[in-house]
Phi, psi and omega in degrees: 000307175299344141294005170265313161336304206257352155316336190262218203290132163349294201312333179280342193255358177261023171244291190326325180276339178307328200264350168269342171270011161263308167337298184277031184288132157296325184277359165202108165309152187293143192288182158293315181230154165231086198263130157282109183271006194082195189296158157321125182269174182261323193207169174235338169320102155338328213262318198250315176336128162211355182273161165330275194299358178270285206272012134253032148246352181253310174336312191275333154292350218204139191223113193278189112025281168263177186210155190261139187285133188300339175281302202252357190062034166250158188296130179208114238320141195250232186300328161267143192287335175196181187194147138244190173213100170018164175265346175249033185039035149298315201236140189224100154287119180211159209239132186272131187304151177263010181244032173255160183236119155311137188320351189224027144115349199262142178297142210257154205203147177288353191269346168292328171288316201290311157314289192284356153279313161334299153336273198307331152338288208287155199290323180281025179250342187038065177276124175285346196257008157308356166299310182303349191282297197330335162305000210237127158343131157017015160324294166332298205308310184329287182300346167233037158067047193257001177189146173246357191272142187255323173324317188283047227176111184292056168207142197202142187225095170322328152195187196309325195246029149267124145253125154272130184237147149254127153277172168272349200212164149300160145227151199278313169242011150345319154304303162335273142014292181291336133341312199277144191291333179277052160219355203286186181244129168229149184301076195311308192314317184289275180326328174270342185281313205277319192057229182303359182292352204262015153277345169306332214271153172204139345293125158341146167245150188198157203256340206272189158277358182239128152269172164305094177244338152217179185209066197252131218274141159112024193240296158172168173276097189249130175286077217253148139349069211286135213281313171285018197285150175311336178201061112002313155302327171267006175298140177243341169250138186269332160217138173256129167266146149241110217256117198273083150301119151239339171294116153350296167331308209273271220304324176297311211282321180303340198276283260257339169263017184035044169285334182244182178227284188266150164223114184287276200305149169307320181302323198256038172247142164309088186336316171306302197244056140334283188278016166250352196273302186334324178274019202264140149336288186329324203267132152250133190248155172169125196303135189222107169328095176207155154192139207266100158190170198254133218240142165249152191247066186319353172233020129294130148291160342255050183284329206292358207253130193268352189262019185258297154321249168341319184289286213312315189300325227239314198275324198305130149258106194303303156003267201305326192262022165257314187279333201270323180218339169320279159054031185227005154094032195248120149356129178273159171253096147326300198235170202269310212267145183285174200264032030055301191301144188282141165078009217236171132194200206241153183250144159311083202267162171263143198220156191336123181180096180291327199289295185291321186308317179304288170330316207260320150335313161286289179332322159322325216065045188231002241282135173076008217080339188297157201046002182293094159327122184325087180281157180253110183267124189258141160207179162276140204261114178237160186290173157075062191033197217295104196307170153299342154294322172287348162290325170298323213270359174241355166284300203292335190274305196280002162311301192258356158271337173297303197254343164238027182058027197247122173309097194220135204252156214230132176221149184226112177247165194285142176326297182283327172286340171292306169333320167296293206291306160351268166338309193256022191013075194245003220238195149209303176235109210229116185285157186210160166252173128210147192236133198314161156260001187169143187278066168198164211287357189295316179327301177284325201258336183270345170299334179248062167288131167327294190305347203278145176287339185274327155032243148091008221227304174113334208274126187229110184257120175294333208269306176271329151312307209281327191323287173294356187260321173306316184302349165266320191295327198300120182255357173264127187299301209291339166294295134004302169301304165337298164338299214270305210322296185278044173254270169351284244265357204255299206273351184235353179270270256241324169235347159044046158312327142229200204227102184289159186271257162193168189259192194235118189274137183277124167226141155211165204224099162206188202261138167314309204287345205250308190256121167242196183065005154282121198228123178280166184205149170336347199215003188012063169269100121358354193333111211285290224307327234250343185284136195238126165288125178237020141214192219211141198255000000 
């Protein structure tokens, strides 16, 4: 294995050497820790955040209500020290510790949360996750300007150290929620002086165990100790570097000369040696809320045709594109939510079937392809040659040319403009993630809300609306599955905005004897405070 290691192509070790002699630089000392994080983030913002590599440097910056526990990812007291909750799980009190601050000395306030939900609320901040608010009294209502008194809207803060929340529903997973980086607390003082400027400012002011202390793109991110974080004793590393990797190559070879200590994602273990990295001490495997599947652009003809969809949906041989390209033992997916999930249950899902795909093509008025128009498969472009996304994406091409005569041009972008084009059905068909925010199936399934920002589909259903808005209201858990299971069975059977994959096995990869405070878990959440270097090169 280590000669397959040192083999590989030139082009990764002239980046390896660049990036060591800017590592061994005098002028910035080697961090405590060095983690390869995946892409360049976009934002740092709590509010805008969405991506992987965004919401673990704002986790660590940024601190909500609640905090993710480091074993297990279940929510556990952040900034407020306790809480309580109504008999009928509506109302949520919860009491703010009295000794937080912000990193730059000003007292942290429960008027501050109240701010900082507001915010994500107003339209102009385009927070894609304003959807999590809607559980809150007459959050909707707000944003979509259906009431003007902001009172009437369930948060309220009685004094400094109170937050009040009202829902619209019991909710189940609210804590959770309160966890989540679109909850965090942000510096009102810094946002109203700077205005989009104010992640710029130094020193930052942040809430979290970690500050800012620089950020330079294409390089890392480096992280300090925040001295005032509330429990500031138990950070165990004093500067964290995150290093914005995406060739596979490059993360091995830097892990393997013990330039890096951790590599999270999965996209950056090398497929070629999948099977042999697996059997290593270091690799970790461990079931993870994730799933690998394809977004249809429902307001292109004639993708906008649902027997259109479904035929397309139907020719994918999941099989085949696991064993041909995949190769890492990952679950085929039926269905969007993983069987895994709290709260879930399994759908009559649709499987591999040329025979109904065709049929319903030719019903289209398309039989064979004919008149079928060239569609455009969008996936992301990562350095250091042809990711597994573009692979999928000439598998998936000679698939529907094989099996329905439909013609297809494969396009690639730079990460944040795919992204953009995504947001902006700039597409015709587009592979996707999604990686859960919390363990119940709402994570996944609230995304093809008309409303939702995560959306990306184009695609808006009365029928699945009302399905989910029953599925909140609902105080029975089993009844409650039932709901969403047939929401599920409307959005991956029966209308196919989109084409589930496969789910995703959580792999990261570092040495025990070198890293502790890592536990994998479902949501392979992390807390950077919780993580320990235990030797030192």
């Amino acid at each position: 294995m280590l000669d397959a290691i040192r083999h590989t192509q030139h082009a990764f070790y002239v980046v390896l050497l660049a990036f060591l002699l800017g590592a061994c630089s005098p002028q910035r000392p080697r961090a405590d820790l060095i983690i390869v994080n995946g892409a360049e983030p976009g934002t740092l913002d709590p509010a805008t955040s969405t991506g992987l590599e965004e919401l673990r440097v704002t986790m660590a910056l940024f601190e909500g209500l609640m905090r993710v526990d480091p074993v297990t990812a279940q929510p556990i007291p952040g900034i407020a020290e306790r809480h309580e909750i109504s008999p009928d799980r509506k109302t949520y009190t919860f009491h703010l510790r009295t000794n937080i601050v912000w990193s730059t000395g000003e007292p942290i306030t429960a008027r501050d949360f109240v701010y900082s939900w507001f915010r994500v609320l107003d339209p102009a901040t385009a927070s894609e996750y304003v959807g999590q608010l809607f559980y809150i009294k007459n959050a909707e209502r707000w944003v979509n300007k259906q009431l003007t008194n902001r009172t009437e809207v369930g948060i309220h803060a009685p004094d400094d150290f109170t937050l009040q929340v009202e829902l619209e529903n019991p909710t189940p997973f609210f804590l959770d929620l309160c966890a989540f980086q679109t909850f965090s607390v942000v510096p009102q003082h810094v946002i109203e002086r700077y205005g989009d400027r104010w992640m710029r400012v130094r020193p930052l002011s942040v809430s979290g165990a970690y500050q800012l202390e620089s950020w330079r793109l294409n390089d890392r991110i480096r992280l300090r100790a925040n001295p005032r974080y509330w429990d500031a004793a138990n950070t165990s590393c004093e500067v964290i570097d995150l290093l914005p990797i995406r060739s596979a190559s490059t993360a091995l070879n830097l892990y393997e000369r013990k330039k890096v200590d951790i590599i999270w994602d999965k996209e950056l273990v090398p497929s070629e040696l999948y099977q042999t990295l697996r059997e290593r001490p270091d690799f970790h495997a461990f079931n993870y809320l994730g799933t690998y599947f394809l977004r249809f652009n429902t307001t292109r003809k004639p993708l906008d045709d649902p027997r259109v969809r479904r035929a397309l949906a139907l020719t994918i041989d999941k099989q085949r594109l696991m064993d041909k390209i995949i190769k890492t033992r990952e679950p085929i997916a039926q269905q969007l939510v993983p069987p895994y999930t709290t709260n879930s249950l399994p759908i009559d899902a649709p499987r591999y079937d040329l025979e109904t795909a065709r049929r319903l093509l030719k019903d289209a008025g398309f039989e064979m392809g004919k008149g079928f128009p060239p569609i455009e498969y969008l996936f992301e472009s990562v350095t250091g040659g042809a990711s597994v996304h573009s692979k999928v994406g000439v598998e998936l091409q000679q698939m529907w040319k094989e099996a329905l005569g439909i013609s297809v041009e494969l396009r690639q972008m730079e990460k944040r403009v795919y992204l953009k084009a995504q947001r902006s059905l700039e597409y015709g068909v587009t592979r996707s993630t999604w990686i859960g925010d919390y363990n119940d199936p709402v994570t996944f399934l609230d995304l093809f809300r008309s409303n939702n920002g995560n959306n990306r589909t184009g695609w808006k259903n009365a029928r699945y609306d009302e399905l989910m808005d029953r599925a909140a209201r609902e105080g029975d858990l089993r009844r409650r599955s039932e709901i969403l299971r047939d929401a599920e069975t409307l959005l991956v059977r029966d209308e196919a905005p989109i084409a589930p994959v496969y789910f995703f096995a959580g792999f990261n990869y570092y040495d025990p004897q070198r890293v502790s405070g890592i536990t994998g878990n479902i949501l392979d959440i992390h807390p950077l405070n919780a993580v320990r270097k235990l030797t030192r090169e």
